[in-house]
C-alpha positions in Angstrom: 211.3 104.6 -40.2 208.9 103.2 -37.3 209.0 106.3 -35.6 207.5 108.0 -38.8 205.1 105.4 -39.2 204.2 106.0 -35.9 203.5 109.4 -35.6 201.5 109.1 -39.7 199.7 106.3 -38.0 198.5 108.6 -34.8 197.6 111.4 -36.9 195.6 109.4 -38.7 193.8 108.5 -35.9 194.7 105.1 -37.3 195.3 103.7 -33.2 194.8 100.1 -34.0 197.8 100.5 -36.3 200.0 102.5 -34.1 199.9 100.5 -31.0 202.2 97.6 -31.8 204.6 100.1 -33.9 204.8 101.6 -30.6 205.5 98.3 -28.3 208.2 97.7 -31.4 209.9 101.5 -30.1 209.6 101.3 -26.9 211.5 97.5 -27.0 214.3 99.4 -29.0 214.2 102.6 -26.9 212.6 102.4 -23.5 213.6 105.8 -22.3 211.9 107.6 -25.0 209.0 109.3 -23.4 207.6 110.5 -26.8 206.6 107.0 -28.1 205.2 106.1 -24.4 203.2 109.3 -25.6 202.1 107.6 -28.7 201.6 104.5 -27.2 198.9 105.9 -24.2 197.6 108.5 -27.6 196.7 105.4 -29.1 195.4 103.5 -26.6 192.9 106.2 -24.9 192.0 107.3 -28.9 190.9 103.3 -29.0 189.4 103.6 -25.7 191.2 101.0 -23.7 191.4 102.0 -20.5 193.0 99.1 -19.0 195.8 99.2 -21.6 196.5 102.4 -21.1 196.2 101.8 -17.0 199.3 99.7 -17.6 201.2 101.7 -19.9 200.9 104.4 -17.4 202.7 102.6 -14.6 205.3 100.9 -16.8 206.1 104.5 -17.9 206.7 105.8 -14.7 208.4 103.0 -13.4 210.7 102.7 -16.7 211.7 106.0 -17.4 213.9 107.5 -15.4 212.9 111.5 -15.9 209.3 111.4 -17.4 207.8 113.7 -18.8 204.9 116.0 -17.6 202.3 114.2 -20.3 202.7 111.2 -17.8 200.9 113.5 -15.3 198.6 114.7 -18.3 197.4 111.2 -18.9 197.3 109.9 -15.8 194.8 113.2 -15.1 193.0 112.1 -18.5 192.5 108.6 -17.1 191.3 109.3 -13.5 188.8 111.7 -15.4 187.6 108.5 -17.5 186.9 106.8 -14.6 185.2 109.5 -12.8 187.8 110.1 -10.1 187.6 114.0 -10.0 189.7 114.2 -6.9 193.0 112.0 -8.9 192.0 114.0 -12.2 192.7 117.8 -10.7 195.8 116.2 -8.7 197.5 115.3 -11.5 196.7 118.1 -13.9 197.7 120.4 -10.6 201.2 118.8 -10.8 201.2 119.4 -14.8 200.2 123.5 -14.2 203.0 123.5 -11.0 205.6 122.5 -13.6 203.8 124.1 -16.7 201.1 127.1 -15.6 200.5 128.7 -18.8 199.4 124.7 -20.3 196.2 125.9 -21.8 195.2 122.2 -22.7 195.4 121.9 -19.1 194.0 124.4 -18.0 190.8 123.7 -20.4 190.5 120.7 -18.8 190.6 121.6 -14.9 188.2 124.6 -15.8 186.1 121.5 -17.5 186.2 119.8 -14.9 185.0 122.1 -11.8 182.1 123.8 -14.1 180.8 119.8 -14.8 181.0 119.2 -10.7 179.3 122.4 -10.6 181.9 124.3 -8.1 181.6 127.5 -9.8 183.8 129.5 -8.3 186.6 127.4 -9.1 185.5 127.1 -12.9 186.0 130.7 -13.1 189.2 131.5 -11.6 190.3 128.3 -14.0 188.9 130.0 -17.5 190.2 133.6 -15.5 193.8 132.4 -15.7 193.2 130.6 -18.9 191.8 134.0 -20.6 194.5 135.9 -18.8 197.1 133.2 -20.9 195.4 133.7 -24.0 195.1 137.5 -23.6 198.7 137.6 -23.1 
Protein backbone atom coordinates (compact mmCIF):
# COMPACT_ATOMS: atom_id res chain seq x y z
CA UNK A 1 0.00 0.00 0.00
CA UNK A 2 2.84 2.78 0.75
CA UNK A 3 4.57 1.80 -2.12
CA UNK A 4 1.49 2.76 -4.30
CA UNK A 5 1.02 5.76 -2.42
CA UNK A 6 4.37 6.48 -3.17
CA UNK A 7 4.73 6.19 -6.66
CA UNK A 8 0.66 8.16 -7.04
CA UNK A 9 2.26 10.72 -4.81
CA UNK A 10 5.54 11.21 -7.20
CA UNK A 11 3.53 11.26 -10.26
CA UNK A 12 1.63 13.73 -8.92
CA UNK A 13 4.50 15.78 -8.53
CA UNK A 14 3.01 15.88 -5.02
CA UNK A 15 7.07 15.63 -3.35
CA UNK A 16 6.11 17.13 -0.10
CA UNK A 17 3.84 14.13 0.30
CA UNK A 18 6.06 11.48 -0.99
CA UNK A 19 9.15 12.12 1.08
CA UNK A 20 8.21 10.70 4.39
CA UNK A 21 6.21 7.74 2.61
CA UNK A 22 9.51 7.13 1.35
CA UNK A 23 11.73 7.36 4.81
CA UNK A 24 8.57 4.96 6.06
CA UNK A 25 10.02 2.31 2.89
CA UNK A 26 13.15 2.65 3.07
CA UNK A 27 13.00 1.84 7.23
CA UNK A 28 10.98 -1.32 6.16
CA UNK A 29 13.17 -2.16 3.08
CA UNK A 30 16.58 -0.60 2.92
CA UNK A 31 17.90 -2.46 0.04
CA UNK A 32 15.19 -1.33 -2.29
CA UNK A 33 16.88 1.01 -4.70
CA UNK A 34 13.58 1.94 -6.36
CA UNK A 35 12.16 3.88 -3.27
CA UNK A 36 15.88 5.51 -2.69
CA UNK A 37 14.77 6.54 -6.32
CA UNK A 38 11.61 8.00 -5.15
CA UNK A 39 13.06 9.40 -2.26
CA UNK A 40 16.05 11.61 -4.21
CA UNK A 41 12.78 12.10 -7.23
CA UNK A 42 11.17 13.88 -4.48
CA UNK A 43 13.62 15.67 -3.01
CA UNK A 44 15.39 17.33 -6.24
CA UNK A 45 11.41 17.82 -7.69
CA UNK A 46 11.20 20.05 -4.10
CA UNK A 47 14.59 21.38 -4.72
CA UNK A 48 16.42 20.36 -1.64
CA UNK A 49 19.66 19.86 -2.53
CA UNK A 50 21.07 19.13 0.75
CA UNK A 51 18.51 16.43 1.44
CA UNK A 52 19.08 14.93 -1.45
CA UNK A 53 23.16 15.38 -0.91
CA UNK A 54 22.46 12.94 1.96
CA UNK A 55 20.19 10.56 0.54
CA UNK A 56 22.83 10.07 -2.10
CA UNK A 57 25.54 8.93 0.27
CA UNK A 58 23.31 6.88 2.51
CA UNK A 59 22.24 5.11 -0.76
CA UNK A 60 25.55 4.16 -1.68
CA UNK A 61 26.76 3.29 1.50
CA UNK A 62 23.37 1.15 2.29
CA UNK A 63 22.75 -0.70 -0.55
CA UNK A 64 24.77 -3.21 -1.42
CA UNK A 65 24.40 -3.38 -5.47
CA UNK A 66 22.93 0.15 -6.43
CA UNK A 67 21.62 0.87 -9.13
CA UNK A 68 22.88 3.04 -12.10
CA UNK A 69 20.18 6.04 -11.16
CA UNK A 70 22.54 6.52 -8.15
CA UNK A 71 25.14 7.59 -10.72
CA UNK A 72 22.22 9.43 -12.62
CA UNK A 73 21.47 11.62 -9.62
CA UNK A 74 24.55 12.04 -8.35
CA UNK A 75 25.36 13.54 -12.18
CA UNK A 76 21.93 15.53 -11.72
CA UNK A 77 23.21 17.00 -8.39
CA UNK A 78 26.86 17.96 -9.32
CA UNK A 79 25.06 19.75 -12.36
CA UNK A 80 22.90 21.74 -9.68
CA UNK A 81 25.77 22.91 -8.20
CA UNK A 82 27.60 23.79 -11.25
CA UNK A 83 30.36 21.14 -10.99
CA UNK A 84 30.56 20.22 -14.77
CA UNK A 85 33.60 18.14 -14.30
CA UNK A 86 31.54 15.61 -11.37
CA UNK A 87 28.30 16.00 -13.65
CA UNK A 88 29.86 14.28 -17.01
CA UNK A 89 31.85 11.71 -14.60
CA UNK A 90 29.01 10.37 -13.28
CA UNK A 91 26.73 10.39 -16.32
CA UNK A 92 30.01 8.75 -18.14
CA UNK A 93 29.75 5.88 -15.61
CA UNK A 94 25.81 5.70 -16.32
CA UNK A 95 26.56 5.46 -20.49
CA UNK A 96 29.70 2.80 -19.67
CA UNK A 97 27.07 0.56 -18.01
CA UNK A 98 23.98 1.82 -20.18
CA UNK A 99 25.24 3.65 -23.77
CA UNK A 100 22.02 3.73 -25.51
CA UNK A 101 20.51 5.91 -22.06
CA UNK A 102 19.02 8.69 -24.12
CA UNK A 103 17.99 10.59 -20.85
CA UNK A 104 21.58 10.49 -20.44
CA UNK A 105 22.79 11.15 -23.17
CA UNK A 106 20.42 14.44 -23.52
CA UNK A 107 21.93 15.54 -20.61
CA UNK A 108 25.83 15.23 -21.36
CA UNK A 109 25.04 16.66 -24.98
CA UNK A 110 23.20 19.53 -22.62
CA UNK A 111 25.79 19.99 -20.85
CA UNK A 112 28.99 20.44 -23.32
CA UNK A 113 26.69 22.77 -25.81
CA UNK A 114 25.97 25.13 -22.42
CA UNK A 115 30.05 25.09 -21.66
CA UNK A 116 30.23 25.91 -25.15
CA UNK A 117 32.70 22.82 -26.22
CA UNK A 118 31.16 22.24 -29.39
CA UNK A 119 32.71 19.56 -30.63
CA UNK A 120 31.83 17.53 -27.88
CA UNK A 121 28.03 18.59 -28.04
CA UNK A 122 27.85 17.14 -31.38
CA UNK A 123 29.39 13.87 -31.19
CA UNK A 124 26.94 13.62 -27.88
CA UNK A 125 23.44 14.55 -30.01
CA UNK A 126 25.59 12.31 -33.00
CA UNK A 127 25.28 9.18 -30.88
CA UNK A 128 22.08 10.25 -29.44
CA UNK A 129 20.43 10.63 -33.12
CA UNK A 130 22.33 7.46 -34.16
CA UNK A 131 20.10 5.71 -30.83
CA UNK A 132 17.06 7.24 -31.96
CA UNK A 133 17.51 6.44 -35.64
CA UNK A 134 18.01 2.97 -34.68
Amino acid sequence: MLRTQLMHETRQRSYDKAVPIAYRLIKLTPQDNSVWKRLAQAQFGLGDLDAATQTLIEWRKIVRSPATRLDEYEGDLANEKHDSAAARQAWDKVLAAQPKNKRVLEKAALLEQSQQRWAEAITVWSRLLKIQDD
